[in-house]
C-alpha positions as CSV (number, residue, x, y, z in Angstrom):
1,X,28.5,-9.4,-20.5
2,X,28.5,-5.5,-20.6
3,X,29.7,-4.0,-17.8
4,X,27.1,-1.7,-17.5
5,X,25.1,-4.5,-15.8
6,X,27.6,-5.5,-13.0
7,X,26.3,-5.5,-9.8
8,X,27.7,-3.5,-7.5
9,X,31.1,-4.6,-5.0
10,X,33.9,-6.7,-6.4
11,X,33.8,-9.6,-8.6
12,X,35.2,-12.0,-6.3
13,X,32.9,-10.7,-3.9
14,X,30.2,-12.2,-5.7
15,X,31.3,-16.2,-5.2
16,X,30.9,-15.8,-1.5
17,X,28.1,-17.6,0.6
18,X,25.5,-18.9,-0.6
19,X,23.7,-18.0,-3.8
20,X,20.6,-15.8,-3.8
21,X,17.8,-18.0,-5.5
22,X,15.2,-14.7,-5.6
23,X,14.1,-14.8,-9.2
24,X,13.7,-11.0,-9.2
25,X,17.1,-10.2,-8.1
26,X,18.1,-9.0,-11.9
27,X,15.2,-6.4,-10.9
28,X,16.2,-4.9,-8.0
29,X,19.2,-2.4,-7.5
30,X,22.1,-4.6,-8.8
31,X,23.6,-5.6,-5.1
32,X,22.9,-8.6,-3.2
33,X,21.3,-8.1,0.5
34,X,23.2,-7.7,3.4
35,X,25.2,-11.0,4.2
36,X,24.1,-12.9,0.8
37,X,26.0,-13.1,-2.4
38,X,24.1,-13.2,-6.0
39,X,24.6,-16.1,-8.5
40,X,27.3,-16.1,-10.6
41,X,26.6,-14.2,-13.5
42,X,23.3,-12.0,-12.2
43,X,20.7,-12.0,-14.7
44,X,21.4,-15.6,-16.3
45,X,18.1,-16.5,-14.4
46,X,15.6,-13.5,-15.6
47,X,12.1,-15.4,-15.8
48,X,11.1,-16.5,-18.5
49,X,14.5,-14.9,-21.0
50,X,16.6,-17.7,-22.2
51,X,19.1,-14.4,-23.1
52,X,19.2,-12.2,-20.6
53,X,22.5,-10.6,-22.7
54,X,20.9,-10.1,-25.6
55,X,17.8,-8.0,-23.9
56,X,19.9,-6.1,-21.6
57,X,21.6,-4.6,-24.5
58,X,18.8,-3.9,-26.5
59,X,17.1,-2.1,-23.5
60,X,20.8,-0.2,-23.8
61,X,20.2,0.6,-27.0
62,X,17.0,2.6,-25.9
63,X,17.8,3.8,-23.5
64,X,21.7,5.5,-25.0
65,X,19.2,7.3,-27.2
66,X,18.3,9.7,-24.4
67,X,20.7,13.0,-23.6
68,X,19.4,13.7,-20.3
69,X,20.5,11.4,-17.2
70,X,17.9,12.0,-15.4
71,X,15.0,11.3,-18.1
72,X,16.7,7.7,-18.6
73,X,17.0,7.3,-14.8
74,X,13.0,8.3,-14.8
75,X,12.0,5.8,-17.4
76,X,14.5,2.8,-15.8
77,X,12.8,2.8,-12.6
78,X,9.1,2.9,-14.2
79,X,9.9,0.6,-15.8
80,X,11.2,-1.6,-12.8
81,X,14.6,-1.8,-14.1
82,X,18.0,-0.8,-11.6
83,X,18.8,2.9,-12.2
84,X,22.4,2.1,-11.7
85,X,22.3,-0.4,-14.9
86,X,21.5,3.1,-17.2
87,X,23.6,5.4,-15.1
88,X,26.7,3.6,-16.9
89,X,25.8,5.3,-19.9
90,X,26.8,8.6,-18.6
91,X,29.9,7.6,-17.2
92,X,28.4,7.0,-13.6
93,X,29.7,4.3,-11.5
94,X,27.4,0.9,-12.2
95,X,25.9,0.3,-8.6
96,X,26.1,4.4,-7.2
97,X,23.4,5.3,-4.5
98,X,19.9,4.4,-5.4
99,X,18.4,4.8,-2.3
100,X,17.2,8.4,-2.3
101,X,19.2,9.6,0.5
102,X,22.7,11.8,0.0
103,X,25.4,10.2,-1.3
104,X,28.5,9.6,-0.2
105,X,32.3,10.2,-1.8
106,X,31.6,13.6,-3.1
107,X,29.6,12.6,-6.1
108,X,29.6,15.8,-8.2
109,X,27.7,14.3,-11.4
110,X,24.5,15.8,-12.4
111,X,22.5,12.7,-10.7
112,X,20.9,12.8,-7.9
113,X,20.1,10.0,-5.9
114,X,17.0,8.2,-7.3
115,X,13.5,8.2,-5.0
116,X,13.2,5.1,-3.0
117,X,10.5,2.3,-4.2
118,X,7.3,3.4,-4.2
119,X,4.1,1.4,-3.8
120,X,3.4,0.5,-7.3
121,X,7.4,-0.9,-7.7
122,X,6.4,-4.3,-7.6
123,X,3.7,-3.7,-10.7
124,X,6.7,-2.0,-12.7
125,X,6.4,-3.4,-16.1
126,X,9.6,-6.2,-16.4
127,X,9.0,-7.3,-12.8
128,X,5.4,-7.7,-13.7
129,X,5.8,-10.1,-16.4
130,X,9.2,-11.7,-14.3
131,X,6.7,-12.3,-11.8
132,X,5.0,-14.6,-14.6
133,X,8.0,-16.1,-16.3
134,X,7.0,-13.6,-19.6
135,X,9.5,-12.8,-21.6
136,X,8.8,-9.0,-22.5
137,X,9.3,-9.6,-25.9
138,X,6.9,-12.2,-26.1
139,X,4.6,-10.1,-24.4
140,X,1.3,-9.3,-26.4
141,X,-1.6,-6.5,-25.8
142,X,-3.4,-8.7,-23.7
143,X,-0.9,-8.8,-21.2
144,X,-0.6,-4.9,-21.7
145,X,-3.6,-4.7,-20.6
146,X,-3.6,-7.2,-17.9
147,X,-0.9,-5.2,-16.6
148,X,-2.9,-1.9,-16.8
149,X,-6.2,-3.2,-15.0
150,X,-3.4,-5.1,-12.3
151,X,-2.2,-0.9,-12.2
152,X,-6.1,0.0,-11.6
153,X,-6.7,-2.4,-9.1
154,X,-3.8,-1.3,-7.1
155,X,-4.8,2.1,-6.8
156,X,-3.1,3.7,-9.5
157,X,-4.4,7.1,-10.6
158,X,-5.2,7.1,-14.4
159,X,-2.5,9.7,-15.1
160,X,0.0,7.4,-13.6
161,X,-1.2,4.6,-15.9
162,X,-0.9,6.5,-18.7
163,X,2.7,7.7,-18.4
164,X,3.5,4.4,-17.7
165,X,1.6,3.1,-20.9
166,X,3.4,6.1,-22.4
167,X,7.0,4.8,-21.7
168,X,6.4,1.4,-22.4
169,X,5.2,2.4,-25.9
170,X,8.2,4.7,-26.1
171,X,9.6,1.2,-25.8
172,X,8.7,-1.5,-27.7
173,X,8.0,1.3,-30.5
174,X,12.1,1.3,-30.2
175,X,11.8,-2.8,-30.1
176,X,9.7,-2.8,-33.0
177,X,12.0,-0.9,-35.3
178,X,15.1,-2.5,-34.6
179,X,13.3,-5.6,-34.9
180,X,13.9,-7.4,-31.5
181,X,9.8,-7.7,-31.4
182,X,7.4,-8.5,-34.2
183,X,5.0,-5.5,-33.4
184,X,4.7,-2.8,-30.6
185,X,1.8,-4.6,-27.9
186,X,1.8,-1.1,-26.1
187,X,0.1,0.2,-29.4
188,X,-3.6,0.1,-28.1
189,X,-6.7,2.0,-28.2
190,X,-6.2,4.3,-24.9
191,X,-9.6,5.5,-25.1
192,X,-11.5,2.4,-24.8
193,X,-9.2,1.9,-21.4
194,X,-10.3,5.2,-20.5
195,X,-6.4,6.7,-20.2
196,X,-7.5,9.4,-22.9
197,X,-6.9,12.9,-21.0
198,X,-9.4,15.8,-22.3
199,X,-6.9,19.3,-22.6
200,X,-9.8,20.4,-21.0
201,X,-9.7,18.2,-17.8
202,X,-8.6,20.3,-14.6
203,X,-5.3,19.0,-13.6
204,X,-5.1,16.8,-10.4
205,X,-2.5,19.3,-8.4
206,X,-3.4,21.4,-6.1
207,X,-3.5,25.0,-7.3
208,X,-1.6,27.2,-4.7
209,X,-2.4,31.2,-4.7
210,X,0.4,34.1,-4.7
211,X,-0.6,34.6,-1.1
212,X,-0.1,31.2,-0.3
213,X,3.1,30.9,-2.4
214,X,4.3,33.8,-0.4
215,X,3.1,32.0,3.2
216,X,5.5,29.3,2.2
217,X,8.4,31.7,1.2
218,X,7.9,32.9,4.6
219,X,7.7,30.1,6.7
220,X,10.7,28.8,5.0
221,X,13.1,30.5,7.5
222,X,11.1,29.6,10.2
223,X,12.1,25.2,10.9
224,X,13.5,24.3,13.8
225,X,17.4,23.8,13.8
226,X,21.0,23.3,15.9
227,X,23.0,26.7,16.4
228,X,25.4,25.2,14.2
229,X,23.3,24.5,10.8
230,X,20.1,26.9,11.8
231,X,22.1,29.9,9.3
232,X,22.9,27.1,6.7
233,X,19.4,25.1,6.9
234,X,17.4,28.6,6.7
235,X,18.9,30.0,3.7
236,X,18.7,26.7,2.0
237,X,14.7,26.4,2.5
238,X,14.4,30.2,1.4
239,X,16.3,29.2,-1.9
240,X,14.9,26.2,-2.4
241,X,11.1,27.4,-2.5
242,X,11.9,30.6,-4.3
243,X,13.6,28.6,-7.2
244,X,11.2,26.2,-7.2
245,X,8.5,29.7,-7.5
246,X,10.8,29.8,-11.3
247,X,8.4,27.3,-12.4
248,X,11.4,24.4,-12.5
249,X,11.0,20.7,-12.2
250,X,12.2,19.1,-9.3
251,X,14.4,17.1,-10.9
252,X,15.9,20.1,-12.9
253,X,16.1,22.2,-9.7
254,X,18.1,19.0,-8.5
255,X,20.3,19.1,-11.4
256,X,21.3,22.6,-11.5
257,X,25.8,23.2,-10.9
258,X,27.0,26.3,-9.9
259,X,27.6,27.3,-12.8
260,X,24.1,26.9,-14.8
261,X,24.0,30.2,-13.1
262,X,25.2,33.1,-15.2
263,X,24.7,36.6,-16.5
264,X,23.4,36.7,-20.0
265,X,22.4,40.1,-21.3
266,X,22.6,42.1,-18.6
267,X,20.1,39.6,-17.1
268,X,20.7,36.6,-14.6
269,X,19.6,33.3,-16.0
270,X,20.1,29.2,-15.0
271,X,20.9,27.4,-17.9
272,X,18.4,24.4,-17.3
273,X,18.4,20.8,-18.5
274,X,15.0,20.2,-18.7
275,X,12.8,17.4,-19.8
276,X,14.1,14.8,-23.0
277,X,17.3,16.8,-23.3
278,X,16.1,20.2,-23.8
279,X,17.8,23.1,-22.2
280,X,16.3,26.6,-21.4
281,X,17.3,29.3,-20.0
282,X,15.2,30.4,-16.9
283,X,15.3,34.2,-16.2
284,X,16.1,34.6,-12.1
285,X,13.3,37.0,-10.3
286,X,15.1,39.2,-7.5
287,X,12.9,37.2,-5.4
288,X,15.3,34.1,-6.2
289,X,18.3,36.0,-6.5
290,X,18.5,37.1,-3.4
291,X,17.6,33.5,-1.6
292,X,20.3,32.4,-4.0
293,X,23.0,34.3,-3.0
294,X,22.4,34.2,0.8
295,X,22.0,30.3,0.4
296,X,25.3,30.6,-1.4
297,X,27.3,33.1,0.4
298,X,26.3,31.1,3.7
299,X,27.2,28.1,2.3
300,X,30.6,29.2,1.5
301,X,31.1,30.7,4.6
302,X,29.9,27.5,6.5
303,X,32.1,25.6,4.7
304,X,35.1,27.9,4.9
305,X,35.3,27.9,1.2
306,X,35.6,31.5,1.2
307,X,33.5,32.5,-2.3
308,X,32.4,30.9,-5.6
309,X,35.8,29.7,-7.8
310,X,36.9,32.7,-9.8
311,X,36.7,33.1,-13.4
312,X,38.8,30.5,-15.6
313,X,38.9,27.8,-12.6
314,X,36.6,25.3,-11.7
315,X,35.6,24.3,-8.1
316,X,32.1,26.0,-8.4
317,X,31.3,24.0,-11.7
318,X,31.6,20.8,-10.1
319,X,29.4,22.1,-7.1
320,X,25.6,21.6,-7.2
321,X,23.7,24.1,-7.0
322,X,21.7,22.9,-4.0
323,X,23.6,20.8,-1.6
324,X,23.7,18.7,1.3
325,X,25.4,19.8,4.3
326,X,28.3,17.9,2.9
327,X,28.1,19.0,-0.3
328,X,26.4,16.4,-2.2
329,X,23.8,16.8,-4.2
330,X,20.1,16.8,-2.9
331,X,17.7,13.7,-4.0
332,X,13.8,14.5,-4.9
333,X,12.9,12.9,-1.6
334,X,15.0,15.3,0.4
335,X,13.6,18.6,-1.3
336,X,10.0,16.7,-0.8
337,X,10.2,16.2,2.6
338,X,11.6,19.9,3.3
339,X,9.1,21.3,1.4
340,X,6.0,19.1,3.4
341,X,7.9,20.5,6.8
342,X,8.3,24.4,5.3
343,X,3.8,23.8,4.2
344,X,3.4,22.5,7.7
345,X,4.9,25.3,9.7
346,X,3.1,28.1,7.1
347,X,0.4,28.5,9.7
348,X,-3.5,29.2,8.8
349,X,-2.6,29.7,5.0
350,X,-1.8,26.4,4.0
351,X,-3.8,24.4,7.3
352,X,-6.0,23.1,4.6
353,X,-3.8,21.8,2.1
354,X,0.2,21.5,3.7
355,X,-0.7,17.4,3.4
356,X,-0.9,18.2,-0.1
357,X,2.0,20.6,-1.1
358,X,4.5,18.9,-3.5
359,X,7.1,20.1,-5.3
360,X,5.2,19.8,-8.5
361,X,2.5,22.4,-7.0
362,X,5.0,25.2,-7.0
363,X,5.6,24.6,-10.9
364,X,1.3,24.5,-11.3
365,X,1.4,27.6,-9.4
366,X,4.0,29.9,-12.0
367,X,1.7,28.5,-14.7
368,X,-1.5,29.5,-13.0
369,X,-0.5,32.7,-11.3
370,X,0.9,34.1,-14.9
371,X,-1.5,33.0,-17.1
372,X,-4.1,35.1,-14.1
373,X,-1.6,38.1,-14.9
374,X,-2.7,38.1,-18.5
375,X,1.1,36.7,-19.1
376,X,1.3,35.3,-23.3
377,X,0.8,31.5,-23.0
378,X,3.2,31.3,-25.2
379,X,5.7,33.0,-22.8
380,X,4.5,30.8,-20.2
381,X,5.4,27.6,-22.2
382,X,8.7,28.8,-22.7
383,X,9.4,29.4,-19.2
384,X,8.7,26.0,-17.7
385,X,9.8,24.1,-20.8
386,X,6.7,22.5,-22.3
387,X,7.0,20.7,-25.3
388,X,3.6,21.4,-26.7
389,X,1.2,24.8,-26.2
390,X,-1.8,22.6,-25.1
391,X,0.4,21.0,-22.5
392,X,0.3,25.0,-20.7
393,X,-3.3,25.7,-21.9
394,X,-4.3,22.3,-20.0
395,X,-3.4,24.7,-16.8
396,X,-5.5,27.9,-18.1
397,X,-8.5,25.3,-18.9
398,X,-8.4,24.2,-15.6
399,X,-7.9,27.5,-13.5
400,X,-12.1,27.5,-12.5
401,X,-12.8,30.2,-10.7
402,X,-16.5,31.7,-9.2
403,X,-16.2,34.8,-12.0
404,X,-16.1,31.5,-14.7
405,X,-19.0,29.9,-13.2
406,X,-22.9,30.3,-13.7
407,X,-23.4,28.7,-10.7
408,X,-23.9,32.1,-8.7
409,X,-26.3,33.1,-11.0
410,X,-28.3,29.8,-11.1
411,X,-28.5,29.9,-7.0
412,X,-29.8,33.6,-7.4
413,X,-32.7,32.9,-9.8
414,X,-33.6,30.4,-7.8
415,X,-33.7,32.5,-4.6
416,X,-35.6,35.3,-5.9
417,X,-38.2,32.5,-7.4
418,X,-38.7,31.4,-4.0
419,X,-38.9,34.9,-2.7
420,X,-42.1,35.7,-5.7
421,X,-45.4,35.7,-4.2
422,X,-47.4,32.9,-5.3
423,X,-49.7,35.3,-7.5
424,X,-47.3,37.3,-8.9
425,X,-46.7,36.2,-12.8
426,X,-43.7,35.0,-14.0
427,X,-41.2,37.3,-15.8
């Protein structure tokens, strides 16, 4: 058995107690529950696989094809397999923190902590069809589908369906090749199921204005903390919503070292690991620089490590960028949940949407904002790492505004008809 699939604690520690008899224990994070032990050799009773082995690896074999950490960590837990299985591939520790909250033992690898189950976990792919003793390699479009209208009926937003559809595809097109399935059942007619997105469809997220970009930069510095972290706390809010104003993913912003940040051409930049392995280099605003560095500088100071390692050493380059009070890297859910309580304290601005701010809203804003400035779309793309053009004009298509609308004009024609005397012709 690889050991990429051990669950997490000691071997031995495995016999003791009773054994677990959950049939989607293989599904969830790798460790037993509190006080229970997991059968012998987790995995040997997936439903409905007579070689659980022989699937793990070839889900391996997908999955070692992605660079990026954090794009196989995304596409393990949509697809409602343990993170810490593909973490292994990168040289993590099988069985690290899953749970979304900060770790603990001064992890210093690129990972963050994965977000905690949401409420379509359960209808993840490979528990949905464990669930029904399927072998996913047996599976056929049918069940693809069953699994989609199962998706609908719990409230899934089409978007979400189709990324999921997306990755599954991604999937069994890998299955199909290597020939561990006959033919990819993910391979259906998307429009007939209505996941078909028009480029001309306004996008879903909330689109923030400067003004209200710049109420949340303000209110940032303005959360309630002890004497003893209030400095530290502050600065780190400020820096996190002005990076996050650079138009970066969450999950890049939570990836970012120490020392992605450098000087390039007279310019400051942070070397990004973006989506699917890509890297870019994001050009820092004085905006950001200057939340950066008083993050930074207060950081250091709070934690009496006098400044940033000099040149030729490396303490900074095992640093993240943005880190918990102890140092560890920040999970998705903690730069969420700061950024719902930085929306909530922005006053009248953001009273309308704050239950709505997300970190993803800040990206759809630098899209938005530049492509209002007249900025190249082209430019735009490059910024915020898009793989294809129409991905960024999606955002211009959808940026409706009352100068793009008849709809004045319509309501005006009608009012001066009902203003017209009742004898007076018709223009």
């Amino acid at each position: 058995m690889n050991s990429a699939w051990q669950p997490r604690g000691d071997a031995e520690a495995r016999h003791d107690g009773p054994v677990i008899d959950d049939p989607l224990l293989v599904l969830e994070t790798g460790s037993a529950p509190s006080g229970r032990a997991v059968a012998e050799r987790p995995g040997d009773e997936w439903p409905g696989v007579a070689d659980p082995d022989v699937l793990r690896a070839q889900l391996l074999d997908w999955f070692s094809q992605y660079d990026n950490a954090g794009t196989r960590r995304t596409y393990a837990y949509a697809l409602g397999l343990p993170v810490a299985w593909v973490d292994a591939l990168g040289g993590a520790t099988p069985g690290g923190d899953t749970t979304g909250g900060d770790t603990t033992g001064g992890d210093t690898t690129r990972r963050p902590p994965a977000a905690a189950p949401g409420p379509l976990h359960a209808l993840a792919w490979f528990r949905w069809c464990a669930t029904r003793d399927l072998d996913p390699r047996q599976a056929t479009s049918a069940h693809v589908k069953a699994w989609l209208h199962a998706l609908s009926s719990a409230g899934a937003a089409r978007r979400t369906r189709q990324r999921m559809l997306a990755t599954l595809s991604a999937l069994y097109g890998h299955l199909a090749e290597t020939g561990a399935v006959t033919a990819n059942p993910a391979a259906i007619d998307r429009r007939r199921l209505g996941l078909v997105v028009s480029t001309r469809e306004p996008s879903p997220t909330i689109r923030l204005t400067a003004a209200q970009v710049a109420a949340l930069l303000d209110a940032s510095t303005t959360l309630r903390h002890g004497p003893a972290t209030r400095a530290l706390y502050a600065t780190r809010a400020r820096a996190v919503v002005a990076l996050l104003t650079l138009g970066l993913r969450i999950s890049e912003l939570t990836g970012l070292d120490r020392d992605d940040l450098v000087r390039t051409g007279g310019d400051q930049v942070l070397r990004v690991h973006g989506k699917g392995g890509v890297r870019r280099e994001v050009y820092v605003t004085d905006l950001a620089r200057q939340a950066l560095s008083d993050y930074l500088l207060e950081r250091d100071r709070a934690g009496a490590s006098a400044a940033p390692a000099r040149r030729g050493t490396t303490r900074a380059s095992s640093e993240p960028l943005v880190a918990t009070r102890d140092g560890n890297r920040c999970s998705r859910v903690d730069l969420y949940t700061l950024l719902r309580r930085v929306a909530a304290a922005a006053g009248p601005e953001l009273a309308d949407v704050a239950d709505r701010i997300h970190p993803h809203a800040l990206r759809h804003a630098y899209v938005t904002i530049a492509l209002e400035q007249d900025a190249r779309i082209q430019h735009v793309r490059a910024d915020v790492g898009h793989a294809s053009i129409t991905t960024t004009e999606h955002y211009d298509r959808g940026m409706r505004t009352r100068d793009t609308t008849a709809a004045d004009l319509v309501a005006a024609a009608i009012a001066a008809a009902r203003q017209r005397p009742d004898d007076a012709p018709a223009s």
